[in-house]
C-alpha positions as CSV (number, residue, x, y, z in Angstrom):
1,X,-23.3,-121.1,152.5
2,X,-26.8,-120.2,153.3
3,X,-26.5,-117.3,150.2
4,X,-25.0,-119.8,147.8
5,X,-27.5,-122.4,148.2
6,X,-30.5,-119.2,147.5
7,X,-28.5,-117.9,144.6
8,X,-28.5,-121.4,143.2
9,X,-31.6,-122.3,144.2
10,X,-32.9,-118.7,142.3
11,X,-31.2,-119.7,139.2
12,X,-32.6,-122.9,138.8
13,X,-36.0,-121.5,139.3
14,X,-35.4,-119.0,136.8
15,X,-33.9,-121.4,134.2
16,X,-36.6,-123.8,134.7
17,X,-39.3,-120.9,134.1
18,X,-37.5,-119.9,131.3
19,X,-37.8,-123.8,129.5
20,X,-41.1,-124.0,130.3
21,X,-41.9,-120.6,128.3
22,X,-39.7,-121.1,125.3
23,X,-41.1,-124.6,125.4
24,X,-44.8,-123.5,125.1
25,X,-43.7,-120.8,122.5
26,X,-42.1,-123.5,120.0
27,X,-44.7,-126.1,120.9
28,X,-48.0,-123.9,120.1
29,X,-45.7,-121.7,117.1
30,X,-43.2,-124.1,115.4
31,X,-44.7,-127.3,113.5
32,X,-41.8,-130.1,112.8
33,X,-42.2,-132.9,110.0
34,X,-44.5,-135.3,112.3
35,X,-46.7,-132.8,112.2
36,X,-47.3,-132.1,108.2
37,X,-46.7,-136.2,107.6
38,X,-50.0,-136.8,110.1
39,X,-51.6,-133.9,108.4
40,X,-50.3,-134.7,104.5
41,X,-50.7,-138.8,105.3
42,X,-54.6,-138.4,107.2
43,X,-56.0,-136.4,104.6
44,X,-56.4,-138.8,101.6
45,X,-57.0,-141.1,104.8
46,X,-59.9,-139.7,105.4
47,X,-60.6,-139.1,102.6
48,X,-61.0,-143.0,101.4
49,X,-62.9,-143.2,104.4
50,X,-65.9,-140.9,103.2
51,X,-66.1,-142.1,99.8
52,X,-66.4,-145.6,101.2
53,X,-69.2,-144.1,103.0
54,X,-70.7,-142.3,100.3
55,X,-70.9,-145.6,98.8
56,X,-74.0,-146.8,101.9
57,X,-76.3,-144.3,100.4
58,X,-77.1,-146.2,97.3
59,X,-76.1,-150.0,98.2
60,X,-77.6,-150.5,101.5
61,X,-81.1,-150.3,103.4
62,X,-79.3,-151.1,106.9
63,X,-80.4,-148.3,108.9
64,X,-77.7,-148.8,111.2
65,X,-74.5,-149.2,108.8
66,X,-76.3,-146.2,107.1
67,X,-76.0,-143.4,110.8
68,X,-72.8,-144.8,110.6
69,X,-71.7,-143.6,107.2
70,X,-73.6,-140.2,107.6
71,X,-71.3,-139.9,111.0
72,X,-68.3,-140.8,109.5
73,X,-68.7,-138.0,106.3
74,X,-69.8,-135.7,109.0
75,X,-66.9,-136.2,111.6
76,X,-63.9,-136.5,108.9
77,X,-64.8,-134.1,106.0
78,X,-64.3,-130.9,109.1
79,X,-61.3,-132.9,109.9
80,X,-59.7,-132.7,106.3
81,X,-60.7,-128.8,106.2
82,X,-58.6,-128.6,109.4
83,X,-55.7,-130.4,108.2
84,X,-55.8,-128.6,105.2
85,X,-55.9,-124.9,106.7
86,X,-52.9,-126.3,108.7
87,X,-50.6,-127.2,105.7
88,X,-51.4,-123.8,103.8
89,X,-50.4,-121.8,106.2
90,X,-47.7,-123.9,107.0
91,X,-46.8,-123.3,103.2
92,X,-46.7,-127.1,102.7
93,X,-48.4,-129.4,100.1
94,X,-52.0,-129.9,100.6
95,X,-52.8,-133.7,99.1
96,X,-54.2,-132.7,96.2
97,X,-58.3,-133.8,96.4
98,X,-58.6,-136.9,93.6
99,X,-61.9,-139.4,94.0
100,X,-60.5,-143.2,93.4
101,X,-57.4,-144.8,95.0
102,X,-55.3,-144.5,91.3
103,X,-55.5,-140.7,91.8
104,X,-54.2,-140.8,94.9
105,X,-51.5,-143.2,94.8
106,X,-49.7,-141.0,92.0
107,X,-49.6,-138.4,94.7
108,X,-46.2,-137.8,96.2
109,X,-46.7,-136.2,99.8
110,X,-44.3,-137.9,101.6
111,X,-45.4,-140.9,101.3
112,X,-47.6,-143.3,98.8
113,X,-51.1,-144.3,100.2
114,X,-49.6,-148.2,100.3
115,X,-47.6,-147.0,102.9
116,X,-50.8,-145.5,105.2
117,X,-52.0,-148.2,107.4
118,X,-55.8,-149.0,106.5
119,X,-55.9,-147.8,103.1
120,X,-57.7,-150.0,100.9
121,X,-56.4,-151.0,97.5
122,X,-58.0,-150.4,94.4
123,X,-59.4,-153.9,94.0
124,X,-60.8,-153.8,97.7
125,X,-62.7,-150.4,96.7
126,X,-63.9,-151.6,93.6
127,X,-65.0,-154.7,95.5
128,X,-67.2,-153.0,98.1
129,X,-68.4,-150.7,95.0
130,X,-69.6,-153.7,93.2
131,X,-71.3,-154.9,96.3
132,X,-74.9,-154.3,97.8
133,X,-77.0,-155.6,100.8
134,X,-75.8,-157.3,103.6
135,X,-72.6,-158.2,101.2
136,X,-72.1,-154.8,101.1
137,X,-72.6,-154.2,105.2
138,X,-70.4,-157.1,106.2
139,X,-67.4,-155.8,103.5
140,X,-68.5,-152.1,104.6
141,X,-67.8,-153.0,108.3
142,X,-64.8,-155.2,107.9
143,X,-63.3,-152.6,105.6
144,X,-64.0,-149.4,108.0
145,X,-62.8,-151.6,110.9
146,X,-59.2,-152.1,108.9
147,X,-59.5,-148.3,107.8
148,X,-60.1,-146.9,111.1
149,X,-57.5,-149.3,113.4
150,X,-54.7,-147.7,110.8
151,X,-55.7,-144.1,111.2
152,X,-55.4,-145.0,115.2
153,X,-52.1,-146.3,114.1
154,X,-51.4,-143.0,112.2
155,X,-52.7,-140.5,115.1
156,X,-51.0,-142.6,117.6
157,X,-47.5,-141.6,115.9
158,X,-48.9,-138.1,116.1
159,X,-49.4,-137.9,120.0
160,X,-45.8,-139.0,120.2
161,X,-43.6,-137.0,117.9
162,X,-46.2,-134.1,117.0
163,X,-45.2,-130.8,118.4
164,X,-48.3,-128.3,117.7
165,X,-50.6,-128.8,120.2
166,X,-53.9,-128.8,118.0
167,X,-52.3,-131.1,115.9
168,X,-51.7,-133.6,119.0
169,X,-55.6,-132.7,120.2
170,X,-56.4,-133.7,117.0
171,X,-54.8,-136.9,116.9
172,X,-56.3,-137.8,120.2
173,X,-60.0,-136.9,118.7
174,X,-59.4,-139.6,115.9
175,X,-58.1,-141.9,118.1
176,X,-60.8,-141.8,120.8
177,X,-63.7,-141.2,118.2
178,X,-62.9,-144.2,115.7
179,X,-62.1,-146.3,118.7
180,X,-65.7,-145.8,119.4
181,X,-66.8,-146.6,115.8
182,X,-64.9,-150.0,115.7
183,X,-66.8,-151.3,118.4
184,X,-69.9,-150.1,117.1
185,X,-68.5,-151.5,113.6
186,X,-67.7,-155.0,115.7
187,X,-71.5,-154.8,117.4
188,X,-73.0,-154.5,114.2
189,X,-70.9,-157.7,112.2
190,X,-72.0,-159.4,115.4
191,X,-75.4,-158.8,114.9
C-alpha cells in the first residue's frame, strides 16, 4: 500500500512538472490570436493618440496639457515599435502607418478602428484640430480621457486571453500607465 501510494504520489509530481514546463515553453514561444488582435487593434490606437498630441504643440500655451502630450508621444510611439517587431516576426500584418482616421478605417486588420474602444471619429479629430486655447485643452483632455479608458479596455482583454508573456507585461504597462494619465487628465479639467 505504502509503495502504491509513493509510485502515485511520484507520478503526479512528475506530470505536474511536466505541465508546468510545456506550459512556460508555449506561453513565452507560441502567440494565439488575442495576442496579434491587441497588437494589430493598439497600434493605430496609439497611434490616434500621438497625433492628437501632436496637435498641443501648435494650439495650446498650457504648460501642463503640453508635458502631457510630450509624455504621451514619448510613452506610446516605443510602444508601437514594440508591437510592431512583434507582428513581423510573427509573420502577421503590421497596420499599415496612415496620418488621419479615413486612412485608417480602410484598414482591414481584424477589425475596423469603429470597433476599438476610444477611437475618435473623424469629425471629433477634425474638431479638436480646428480648436485652440483652453477650447482646445478642455476637448484635448476629455478626448485623451475617452481614448485612454478604451485602450484600458483593450489591454484589459489582453491580460486575460494573451498568451506571450511580454505581450501580457505590456498590456499591464498601458493599463497602469494611462490609468495614471486619466487622473492627471481629470486634475487638470478640474482645474
Amino acid at each position: 500500500m505504502h509503495t502504491k501510494l509513493l509510485a502515485t504520489a511520484v507520478a503526479a509530481a512528475a506530470l505536474i512538472g511536466l505541465s508546468a514546463c510545456s506550459g512556460s515553453d508555449t506561453s513565452s514561444a507560441a502567440f494565439n490570436s488575442a495576442d496579434v488582435t491587441f497588437a494589430q487593434d493598439m497600434i493605430p490606437h496609439h497611434r490616434q493618440a500621438t497625433e492628437m498630441a501632436q496637435l498641443a504643440a501648435e494650439r495650446t500655451r498650457n504648460t501642463d496639457v503640453l508635458g502631457l502630450a510630450d509624455h504621451v508621444i514619448a510613452a506610446q510611439q516605443p510602444e508601437i515599435d514594440t508591437m510592431s517587431g512583434w507582428l513581423t516576426s510573427w509573420d502577421k500584418e503590421v497596420p499599415a502607418d496612415s496620418s488621419g482616421m479615413g486612412e485608417m478605417e480602410g484598414m482591414d486588420h481584424g477589425s475596423s478602428s469603429s470597433d476599438m474602444p476610444g477611437m475618435m471619429s473623424e469629425e471629433d479629430m477634425s474638431s479638436l484640430e480646428a480648436a485652440s486655447g483652453a477650447a482646445f485643452d478642455r476637448q484635448f483632455l476629455t478626448m485623451m480621457i475617452d481614448h485612454h479608458e478604451g485602450a484600458i479596455e483593450m489591454a484589459s482583454q489582453e491580460e486575460v486571453d494573451g498568451r506571450i508573456d511580454q505581450a501580457v507585461e505590456l498590456a499591464e504597462k498601458i493599463q497602469a500607465d494611462q490609468t495614471a494619465e486619466i487622473s492627471t487628465m481629470q486634475r487638470l479639467l478640474s482645474s
